[in-house]
C-alpha positions in Angstrom: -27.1 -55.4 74.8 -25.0 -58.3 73.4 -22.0 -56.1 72.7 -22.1 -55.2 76.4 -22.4 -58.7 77.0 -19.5 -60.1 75.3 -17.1 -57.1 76.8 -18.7 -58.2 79.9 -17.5 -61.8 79.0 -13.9 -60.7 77.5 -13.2 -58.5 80.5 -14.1 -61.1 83.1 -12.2 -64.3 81.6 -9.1 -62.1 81.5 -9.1 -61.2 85.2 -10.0 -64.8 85.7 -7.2 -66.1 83.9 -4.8 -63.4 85.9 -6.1 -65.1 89.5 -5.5 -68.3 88.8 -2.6 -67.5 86.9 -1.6 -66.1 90.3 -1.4 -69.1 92.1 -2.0 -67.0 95.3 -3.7 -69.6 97.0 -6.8 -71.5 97.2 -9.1 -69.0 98.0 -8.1 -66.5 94.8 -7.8 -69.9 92.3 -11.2 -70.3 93.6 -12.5 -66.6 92.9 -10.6 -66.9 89.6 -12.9 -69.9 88.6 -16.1 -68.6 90.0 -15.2 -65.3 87.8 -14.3 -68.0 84.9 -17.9 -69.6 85.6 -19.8 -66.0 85.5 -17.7 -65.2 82.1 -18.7 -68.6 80.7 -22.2 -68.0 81.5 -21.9 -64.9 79.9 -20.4 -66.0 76.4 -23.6 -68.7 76.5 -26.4 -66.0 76.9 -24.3 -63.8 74.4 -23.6 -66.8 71.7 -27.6 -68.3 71.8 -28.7 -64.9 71.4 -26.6 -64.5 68.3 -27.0 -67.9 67.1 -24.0 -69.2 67.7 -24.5 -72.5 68.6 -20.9 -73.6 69.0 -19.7 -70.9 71.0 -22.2 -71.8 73.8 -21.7 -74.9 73.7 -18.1 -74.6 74.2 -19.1 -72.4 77.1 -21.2 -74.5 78.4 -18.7 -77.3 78.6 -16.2 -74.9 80.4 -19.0 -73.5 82.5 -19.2 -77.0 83.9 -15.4 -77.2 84.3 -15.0 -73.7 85.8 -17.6 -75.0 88.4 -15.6 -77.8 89.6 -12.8 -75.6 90.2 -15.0 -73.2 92.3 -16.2 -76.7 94.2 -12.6 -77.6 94.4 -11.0 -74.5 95.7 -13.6 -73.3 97.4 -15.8 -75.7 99.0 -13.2 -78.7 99.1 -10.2 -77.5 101.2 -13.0 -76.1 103.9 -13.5 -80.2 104.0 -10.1 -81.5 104.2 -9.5 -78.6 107.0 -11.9 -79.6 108.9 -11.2 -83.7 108.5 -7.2 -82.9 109.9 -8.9 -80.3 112.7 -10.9 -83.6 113.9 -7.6 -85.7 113.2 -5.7 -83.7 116.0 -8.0 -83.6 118.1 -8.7 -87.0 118.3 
């Protein structure tokens, strides 16, 4: 299971990394970093079950990153969209 696991992890980080390498927009940065953020959580489960303590917590820390960029590409334009809609408008 953790060799599937850690191919799991491998594999997802690099087609992250080609996404936002991309630079095709917000919407692929932001599935880049939600990929980034399934991969990290991925190396955690796969490093605590080995007992590799700072492997997961290295994850863990770019877990949390990889979030913000899903929040920031994904969530946060929608915002800002919305705000110069109501701008216009008004």
């Amino acid at each position: 299971m953790v060799d599937a696991l850690t191919w799991f992890a491998s594999l997802s980080c690099i087609l992250a990394a080609l996404l936002v390498s991309l630079n095709a927009g917000a919407k692929w940065s932001g599935l880049g970093f939600l990929i980034f953020s399934l991969s990290s959580a991925a190396w955690v489960w796969a490093s605590t079950l080995q007992d590799e303590a700072p492997l997961a917590l290295q994850n863990i820390v770019l877990l949390a990153i990889n979030l913000f960029g899903v929040y920031r590409y994904l969530w946060q334009p929608a915002k800002k969209e919305k705000s110069r809609r109501i701008g216009r408008t008004a």
